[in-house]
Structure formats: C-alpha cells, structure tokens
C-alpha positions as CSV (number, residue, x, y, z in Angstrom):
1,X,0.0,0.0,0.0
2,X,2.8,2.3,0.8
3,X,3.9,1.4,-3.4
4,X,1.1,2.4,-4.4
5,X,0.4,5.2,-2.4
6,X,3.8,6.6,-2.9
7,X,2.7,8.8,-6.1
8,X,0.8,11.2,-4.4
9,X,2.9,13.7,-2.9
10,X,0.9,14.4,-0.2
11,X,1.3,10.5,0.8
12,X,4.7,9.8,2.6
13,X,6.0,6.5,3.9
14,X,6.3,8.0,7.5
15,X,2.9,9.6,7.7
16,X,1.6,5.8,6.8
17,X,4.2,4.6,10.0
18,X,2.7,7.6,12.3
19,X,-0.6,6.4,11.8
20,X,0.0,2.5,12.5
21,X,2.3,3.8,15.7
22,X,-0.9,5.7,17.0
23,X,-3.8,3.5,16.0
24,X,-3.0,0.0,15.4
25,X,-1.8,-2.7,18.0
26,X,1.9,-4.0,18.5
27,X,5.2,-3.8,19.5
28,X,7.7,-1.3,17.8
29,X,11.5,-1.9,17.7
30,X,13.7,0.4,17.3
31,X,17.4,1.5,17.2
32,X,17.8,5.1,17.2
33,X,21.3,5.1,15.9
34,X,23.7,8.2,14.1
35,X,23.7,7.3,10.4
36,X,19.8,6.7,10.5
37,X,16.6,5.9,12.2
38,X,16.1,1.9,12.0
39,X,12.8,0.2,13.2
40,X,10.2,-1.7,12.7
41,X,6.8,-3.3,14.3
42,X,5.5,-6.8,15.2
43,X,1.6,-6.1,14.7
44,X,-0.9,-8.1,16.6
45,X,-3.5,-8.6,13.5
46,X,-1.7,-7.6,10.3
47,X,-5.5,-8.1,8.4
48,X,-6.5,-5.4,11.1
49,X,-3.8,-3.1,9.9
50,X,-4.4,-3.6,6.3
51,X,-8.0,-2.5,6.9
52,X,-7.2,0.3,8.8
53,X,-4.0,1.9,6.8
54,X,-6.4,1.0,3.5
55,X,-8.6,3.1,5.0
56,X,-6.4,5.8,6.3
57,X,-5.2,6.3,2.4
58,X,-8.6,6.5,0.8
59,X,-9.3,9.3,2.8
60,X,-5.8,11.3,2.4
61,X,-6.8,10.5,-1.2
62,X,-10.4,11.4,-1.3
63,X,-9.5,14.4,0.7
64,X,-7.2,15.8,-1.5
65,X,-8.4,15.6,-4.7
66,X,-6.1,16.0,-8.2
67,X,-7.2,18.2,-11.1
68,X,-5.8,15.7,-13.6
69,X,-3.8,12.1,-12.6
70,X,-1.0,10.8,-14.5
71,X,-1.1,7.0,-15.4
72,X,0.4,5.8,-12.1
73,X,-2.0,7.7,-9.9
74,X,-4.6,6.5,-11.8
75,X,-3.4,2.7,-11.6
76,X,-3.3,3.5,-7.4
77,X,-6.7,4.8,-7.9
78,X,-8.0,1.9,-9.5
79,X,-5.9,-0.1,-6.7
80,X,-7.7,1.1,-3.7
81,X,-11.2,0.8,-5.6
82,X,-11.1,4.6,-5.9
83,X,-11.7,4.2,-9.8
C-alpha cells in the first residue's frame, strides 16, 4: 500500500508509520542510531492493519483531490477501488 500510495505527494512513507504507531496494536523496535533511524513493528492482526492503513489512504486520497492524474496515480486509484 505504501507502493502504491507513494505517487501522491501528499502521501509519505512515514505519515503511513505515524498512523500505524498511534492506531494500530503492537510492539515497535527500534534503534535510534547516528547514520539513521532503523525500526520496525510486530503487529498483533496484520489483516486489522491492512484495513485500517487502506482506510487511512482513501481518505488522504479522497480528501485531497487532483485536477488531472497521471497514469500511475490512476493505476493507485483503481488499486484502492477509488476508480
């Protein structure tokens, strides 16, 4: 989903991670180290987070409509059942 939802510009890969840190169940791991911030998360129901960052990205989408979409936001359109 983060692929896919990587061609709008208002979509980044953190604001997806922000979301699933404050509204999904699990355990984050991290190591906060000089060269770079490295983590990751053991979710409890992964079909849970699916549904929920799905969600989340429709409505970023849906609330921040383009004038005109080039052929990859159209295929991301088409896969989040947008188009």
């Amino acid at each position: 989903m983060g692929w896919q939802s990587s061609v709008f510009d208002f979509i980044k890969y953190r604001d997806i991670a922000e979301f699933i840190e404050e509204n999904c169940e699990g355990t984050l791991t991290f190591n906060d180290h000089p060269m770079g911030f490295n983590g990751f998360v053991e979710v409890d129901n992964i079909e849970d987070v699916r549904t929920q960052v799905k969600a989340f990205i429709i409505d970023k989408i849906k609330n921040n409509p383009l004038e005109d979409y080039d052929e990859d936001q159209k295929e991301a359109l088409e896969f989040f059942g947008i188009l």
